[in-house]
C-alpha positions as CSV (number, residue, x, y, z in Angstrom):
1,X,101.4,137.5,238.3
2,X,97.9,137.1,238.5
3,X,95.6,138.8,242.1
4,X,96.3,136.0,244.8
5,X,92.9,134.4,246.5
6,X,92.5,136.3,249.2
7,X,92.2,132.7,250.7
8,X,94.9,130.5,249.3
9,X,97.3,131.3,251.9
10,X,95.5,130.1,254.7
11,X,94.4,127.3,252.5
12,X,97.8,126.2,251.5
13,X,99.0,126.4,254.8
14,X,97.0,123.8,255.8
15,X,99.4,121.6,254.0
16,X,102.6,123.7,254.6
17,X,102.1,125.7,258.0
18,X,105.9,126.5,257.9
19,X,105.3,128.2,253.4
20,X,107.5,131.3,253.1
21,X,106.5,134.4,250.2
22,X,108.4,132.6,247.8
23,X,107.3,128.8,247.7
24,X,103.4,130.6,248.3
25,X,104.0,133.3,244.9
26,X,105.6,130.3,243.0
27,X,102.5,127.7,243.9
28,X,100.1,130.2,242.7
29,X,102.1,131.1,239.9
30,X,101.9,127.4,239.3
31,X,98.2,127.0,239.6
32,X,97.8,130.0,237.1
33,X,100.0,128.5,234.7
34,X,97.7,125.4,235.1
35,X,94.7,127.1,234.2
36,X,96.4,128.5,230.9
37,X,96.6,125.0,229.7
38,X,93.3,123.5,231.6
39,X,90.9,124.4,228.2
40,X,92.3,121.3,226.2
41,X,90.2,118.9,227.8
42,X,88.2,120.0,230.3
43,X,85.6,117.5,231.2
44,X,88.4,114.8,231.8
45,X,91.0,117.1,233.7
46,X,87.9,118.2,235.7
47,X,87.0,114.8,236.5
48,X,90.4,114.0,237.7
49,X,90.8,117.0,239.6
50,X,87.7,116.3,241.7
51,X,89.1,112.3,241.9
52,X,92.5,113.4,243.3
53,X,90.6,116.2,245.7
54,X,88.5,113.2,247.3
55,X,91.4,110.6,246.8
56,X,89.5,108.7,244.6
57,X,91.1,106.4,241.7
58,X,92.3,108.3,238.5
59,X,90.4,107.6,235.2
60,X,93.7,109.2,233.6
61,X,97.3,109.8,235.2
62,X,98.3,111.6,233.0
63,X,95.9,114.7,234.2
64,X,97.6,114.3,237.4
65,X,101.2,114.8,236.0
66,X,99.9,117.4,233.8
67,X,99.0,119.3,237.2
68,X,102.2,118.0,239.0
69,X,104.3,119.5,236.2
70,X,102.8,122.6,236.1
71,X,104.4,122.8,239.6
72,X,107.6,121.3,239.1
73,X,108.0,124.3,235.9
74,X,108.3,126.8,239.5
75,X,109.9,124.5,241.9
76,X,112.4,122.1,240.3
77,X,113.0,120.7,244.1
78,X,109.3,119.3,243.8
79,X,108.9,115.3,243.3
80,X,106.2,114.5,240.8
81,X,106.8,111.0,242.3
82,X,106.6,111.7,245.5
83,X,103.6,114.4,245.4
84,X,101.0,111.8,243.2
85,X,99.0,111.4,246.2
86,X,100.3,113.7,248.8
87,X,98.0,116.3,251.1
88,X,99.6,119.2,249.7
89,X,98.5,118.3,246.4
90,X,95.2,117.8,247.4
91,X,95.5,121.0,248.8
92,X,96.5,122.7,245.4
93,X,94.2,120.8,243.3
94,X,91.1,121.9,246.1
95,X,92.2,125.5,245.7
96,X,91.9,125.1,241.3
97,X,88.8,123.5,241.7
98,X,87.4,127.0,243.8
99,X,89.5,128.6,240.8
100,X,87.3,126.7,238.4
101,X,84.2,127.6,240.5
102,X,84.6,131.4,240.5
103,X,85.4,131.1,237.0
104,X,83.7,133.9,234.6
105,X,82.8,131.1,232.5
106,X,78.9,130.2,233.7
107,X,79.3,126.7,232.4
108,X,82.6,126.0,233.7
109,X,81.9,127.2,236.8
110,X,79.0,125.5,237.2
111,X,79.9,122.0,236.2
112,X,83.2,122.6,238.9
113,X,80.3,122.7,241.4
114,X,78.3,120.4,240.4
115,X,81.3,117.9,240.7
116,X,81.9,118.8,243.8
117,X,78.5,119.2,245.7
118,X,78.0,115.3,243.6
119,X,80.7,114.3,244.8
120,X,80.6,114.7,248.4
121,X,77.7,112.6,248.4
122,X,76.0,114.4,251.4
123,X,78.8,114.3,253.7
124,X,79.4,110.4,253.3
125,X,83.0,111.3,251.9
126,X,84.8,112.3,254.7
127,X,88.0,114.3,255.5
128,X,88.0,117.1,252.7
129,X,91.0,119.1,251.8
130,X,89.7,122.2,252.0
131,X,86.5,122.1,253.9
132,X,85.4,125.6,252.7
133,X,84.6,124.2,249.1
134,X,81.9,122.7,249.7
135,X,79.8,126.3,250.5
136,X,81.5,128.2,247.7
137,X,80.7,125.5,245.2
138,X,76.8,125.4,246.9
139,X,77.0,128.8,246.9
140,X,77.5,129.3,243.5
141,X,74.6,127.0,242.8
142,X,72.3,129.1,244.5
143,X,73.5,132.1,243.4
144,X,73.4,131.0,239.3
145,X,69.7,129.7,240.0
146,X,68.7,133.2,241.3
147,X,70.8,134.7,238.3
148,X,69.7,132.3,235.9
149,X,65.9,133.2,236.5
150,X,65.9,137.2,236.8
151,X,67.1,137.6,233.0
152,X,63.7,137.8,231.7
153,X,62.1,139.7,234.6
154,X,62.9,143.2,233.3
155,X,61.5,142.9,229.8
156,X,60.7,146.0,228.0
157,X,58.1,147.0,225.5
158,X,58.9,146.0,222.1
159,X,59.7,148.9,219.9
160,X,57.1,149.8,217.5
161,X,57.8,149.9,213.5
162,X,60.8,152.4,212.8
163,X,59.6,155.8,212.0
164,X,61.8,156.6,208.9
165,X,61.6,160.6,207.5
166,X,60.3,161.2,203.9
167,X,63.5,161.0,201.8
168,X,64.5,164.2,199.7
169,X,66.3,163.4,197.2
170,X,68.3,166.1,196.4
171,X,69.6,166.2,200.1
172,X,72.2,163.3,199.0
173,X,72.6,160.1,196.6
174,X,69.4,157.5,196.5
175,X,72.6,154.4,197.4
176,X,73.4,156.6,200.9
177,X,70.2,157.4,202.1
178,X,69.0,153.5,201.1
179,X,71.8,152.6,203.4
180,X,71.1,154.2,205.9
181,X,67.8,153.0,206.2
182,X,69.0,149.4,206.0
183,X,70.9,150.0,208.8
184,X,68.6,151.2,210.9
185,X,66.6,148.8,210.1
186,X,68.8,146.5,210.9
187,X,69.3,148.2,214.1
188,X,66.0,148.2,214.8
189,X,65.5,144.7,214.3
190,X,69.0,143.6,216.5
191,X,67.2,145.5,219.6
192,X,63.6,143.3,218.7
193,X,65.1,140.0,218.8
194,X,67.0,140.9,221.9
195,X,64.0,141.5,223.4
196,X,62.0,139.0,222.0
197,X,64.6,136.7,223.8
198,X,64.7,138.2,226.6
199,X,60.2,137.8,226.7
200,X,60.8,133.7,225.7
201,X,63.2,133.5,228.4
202,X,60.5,135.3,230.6
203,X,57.7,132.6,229.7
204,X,60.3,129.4,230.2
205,X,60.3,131.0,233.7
206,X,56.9,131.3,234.6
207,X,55.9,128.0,232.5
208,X,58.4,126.3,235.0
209,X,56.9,128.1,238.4
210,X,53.3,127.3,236.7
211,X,54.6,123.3,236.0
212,X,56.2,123.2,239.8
213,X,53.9,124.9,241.7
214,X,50.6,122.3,240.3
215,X,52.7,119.2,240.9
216,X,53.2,119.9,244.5
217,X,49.7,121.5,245.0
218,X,48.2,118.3,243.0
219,X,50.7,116.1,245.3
220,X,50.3,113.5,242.3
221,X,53.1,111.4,241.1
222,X,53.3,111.0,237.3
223,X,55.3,108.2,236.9
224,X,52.9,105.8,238.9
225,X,49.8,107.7,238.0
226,X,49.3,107.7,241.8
227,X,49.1,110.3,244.5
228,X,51.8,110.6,246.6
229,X,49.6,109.8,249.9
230,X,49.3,106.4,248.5
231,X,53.5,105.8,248.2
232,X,55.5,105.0,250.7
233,X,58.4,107.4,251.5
234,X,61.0,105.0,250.3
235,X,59.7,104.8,247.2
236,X,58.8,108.3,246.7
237,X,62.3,109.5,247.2
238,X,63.3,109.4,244.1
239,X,60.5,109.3,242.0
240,X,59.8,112.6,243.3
241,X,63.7,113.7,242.4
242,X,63.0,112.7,239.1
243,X,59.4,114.0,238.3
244,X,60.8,117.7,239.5
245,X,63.9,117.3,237.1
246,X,62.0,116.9,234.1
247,X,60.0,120.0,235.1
248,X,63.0,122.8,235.6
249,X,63.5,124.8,232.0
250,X,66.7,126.4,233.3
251,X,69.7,124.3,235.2
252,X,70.2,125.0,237.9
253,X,67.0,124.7,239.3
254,X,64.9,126.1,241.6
255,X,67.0,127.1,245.0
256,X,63.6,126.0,246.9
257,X,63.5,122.6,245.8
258,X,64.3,121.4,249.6
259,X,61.1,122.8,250.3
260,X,59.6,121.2,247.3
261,X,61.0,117.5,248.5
262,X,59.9,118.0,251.7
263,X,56.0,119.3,250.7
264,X,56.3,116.2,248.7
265,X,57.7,113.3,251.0
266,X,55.9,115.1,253.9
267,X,52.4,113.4,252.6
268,X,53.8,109.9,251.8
269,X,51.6,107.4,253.5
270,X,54.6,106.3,255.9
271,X,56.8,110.2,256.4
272,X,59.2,109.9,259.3
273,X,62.4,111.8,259.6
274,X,64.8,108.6,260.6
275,X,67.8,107.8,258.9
276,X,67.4,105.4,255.4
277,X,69.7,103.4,254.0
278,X,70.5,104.2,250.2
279,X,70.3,100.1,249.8
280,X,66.4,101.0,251.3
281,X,65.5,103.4,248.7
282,X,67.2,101.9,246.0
283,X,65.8,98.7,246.4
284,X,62.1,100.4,246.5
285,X,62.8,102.2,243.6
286,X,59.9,102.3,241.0
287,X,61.8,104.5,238.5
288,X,62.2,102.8,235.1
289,X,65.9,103.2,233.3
290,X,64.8,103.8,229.7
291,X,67.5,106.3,227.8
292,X,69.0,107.3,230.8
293,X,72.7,109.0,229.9
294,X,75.8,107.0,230.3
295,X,77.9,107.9,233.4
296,X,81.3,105.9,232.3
297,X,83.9,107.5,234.2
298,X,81.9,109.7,236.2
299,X,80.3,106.9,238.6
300,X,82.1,108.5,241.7
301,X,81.1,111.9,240.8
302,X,77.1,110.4,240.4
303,X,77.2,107.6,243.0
304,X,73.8,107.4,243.7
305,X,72.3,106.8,239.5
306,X,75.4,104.4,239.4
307,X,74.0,102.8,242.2
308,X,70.7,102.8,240.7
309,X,71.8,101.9,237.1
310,X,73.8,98.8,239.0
311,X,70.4,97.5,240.9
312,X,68.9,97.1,237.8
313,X,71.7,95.3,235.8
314,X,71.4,92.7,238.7
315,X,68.1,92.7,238.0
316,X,67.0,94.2,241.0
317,X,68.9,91.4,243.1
318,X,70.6,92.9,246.6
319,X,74.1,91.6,245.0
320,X,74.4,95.0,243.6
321,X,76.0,96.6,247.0
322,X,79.1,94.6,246.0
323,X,80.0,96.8,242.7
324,X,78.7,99.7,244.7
325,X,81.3,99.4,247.2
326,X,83.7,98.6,245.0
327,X,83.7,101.1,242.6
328,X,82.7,104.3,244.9
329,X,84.0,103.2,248.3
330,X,80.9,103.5,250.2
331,X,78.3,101.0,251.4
332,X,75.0,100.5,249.9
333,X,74.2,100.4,253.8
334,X,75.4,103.6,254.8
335,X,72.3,105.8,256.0
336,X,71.0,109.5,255.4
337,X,68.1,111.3,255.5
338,X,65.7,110.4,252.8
339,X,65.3,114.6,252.1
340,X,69.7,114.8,251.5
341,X,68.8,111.2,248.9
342,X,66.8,113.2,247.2
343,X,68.4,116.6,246.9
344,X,71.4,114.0,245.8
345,X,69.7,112.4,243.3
346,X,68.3,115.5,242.3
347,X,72.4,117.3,241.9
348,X,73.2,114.2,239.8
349,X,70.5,114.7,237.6
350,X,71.3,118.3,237.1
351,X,74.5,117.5,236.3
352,X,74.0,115.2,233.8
353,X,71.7,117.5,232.3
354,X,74.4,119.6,232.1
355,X,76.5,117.3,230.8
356,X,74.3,116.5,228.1
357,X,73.5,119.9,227.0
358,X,76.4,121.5,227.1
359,X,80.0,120.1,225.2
360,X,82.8,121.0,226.9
């Protein structure tokens, strides 16, 4: 048996206060065998994971029986038909999803908080499992940005051109002495193009402070060929979200885009720190949908483009809050800070980077 979260017994007995050592050992067991058989379709078990977590509708059911039988396999007492929807699943599919976010595998782990932090939606999805995943899933945002961006800050010199002794023939045979100057060569050459990496990596880095740091010193937005001063705040929102997407070289990006956001929106032409409605934004929006990436079964995990993407298929009509409610169970009406709108819009994005970039 696999090391036990030093959390998932308090976690778990959020659903069953009364557990005992055995039914706790044989759910972890079962969560363990789960994750042996998780690697066969990931993206769409992940999807559903997050959708049973938030007690949102399945795109599959049978990623949810998958998980349920994993269980059952331990505890032959447990009801797969009477578990679909309990708390205590819920419970046990939270506790594989923090599974999935400490996982060793950078892009698993990443896209397991991504889903997460995306889905939560700012804290307009209520009544969490687990509470606790939300700040180990932003967490391990922060920490892979910091990670992601000190690789090429410890780059040393490139070696010069080996130094290779005069041969002497009669030491040993021409064919041994040729090999052994191929492979260190070879050797030679291994170490250069690590470090060569290593020095591109470096320049992405700085090319992306260099890109970042002119756009908010130049306060000028791109997309409307306008300064920001001259926007309002509605519809800066999410221009701004965009413009800084397009600039990171590295997901995730930058841990100080907050304070990016907020340079930004601060010199809008109407900044206030009420409380917007995402209809309000939306409706302002100025962005333009061209090539944007499909978000078919992911629209709960990426409320906020689905909301977007569904304003401009009613052609920008106010009818679009109907679908929006329907499909993700919030209102268009329901109001946030326009700085938590943008850091959303700005997760989404990331994600479907992600998402794009990355086949899983």
């Amino acid at each position: 048996m696999a090391d036990i979260n030093e959390f998932f017994v308090d976690w778990y007995k959020l659903a069953r206060p009364d557990a005992d050592k055995e039914l706790i050992v044989s759910r972890w067991d079962s969560i363990e065998n789960y994750k042996k058989i998780f690697e066969k379709n990931i993206l769409s078990k992940s999807i559903d994971l997050v959708n049973i977590f938030f007690g949102l509708p399945l795109n599959n059911e049978d990623n949810i029986n998958e998980f349920l039988l994993s269980i059952q396999k331990n505890d032959v007492s447990f009801s797969i038909r009477e578990n679909i929807d309990s708390f205590e699943t819920k419970v046990l599919v939270g506790i594989t999803l923090i599974e999935l976010i400490q996982s060793p595998s950078f892009n698993l782990s990443l896209l397991a908080s991504f889903f997460v932090i995306c889905t939560n939606f700012q804290g307009l999805r209520k009544n969490l499992p687990i509470v606790d995943i939300l700040e180990i899933a932003q967490e391990n945002i922060d920490s892979k940005s910091i990670l992601i961006r000190k690789k090429g800050s410890n780059i040393k010199k490139i070696s010069s051109s080996p130094k290779i002794a005069l041969l002497e023939p009669e030491n040993s045979p021409a064919e041994q002495k040729i090999n052994e100057l191929i492979n260190e060569f070879n050797t030679i050459i291994n170490n250069d193009m690590t470090k060569v990496s290593k020095l591109e990596n470096f320049v992405s880095i700085q090319d992306e402070e260099i890109n970042i740091l002119w756009w908010v010193i130049s306060n000028y937005c791109s997309i409307l060929n306008q300064q920001y001063s001259e926007i309002s705040i509605e519809e800066a929102a999410l221009l701004c979200t965009k413009e800084l997407s397009e600039l990171i070289n590295f997901i995730p990006g930058p841990i100080a885009s907050t304070a990016f956001f907020t340079n930004i929106l601060s010199k809008t032409k109407n900044y206030n720190e009420t409380l917007f409605p995402i209809s309000e934004i939306i409706n302002k929006s100025k962005l333009t949908i061209n090539n944007w990436p499909d978000i078919n079964n992911i629209e709960n995990i990426c409320p906020l483009t689905f909301g977007i993407l569904k304003y401009y298929e009613a052609n920008k009509k106010k009818s679009w809050g109907t679908a929006f409610k329907a499909k993700t169970n919030i209102n268009a009406s329901s109001k946030l800070p326009v700085l938590q709108i943008a850091q959303q819009f700005f997760y989404e994005n990331q994600l479907l980077l992600l998402l794009a970039k990355i086949k899983f």
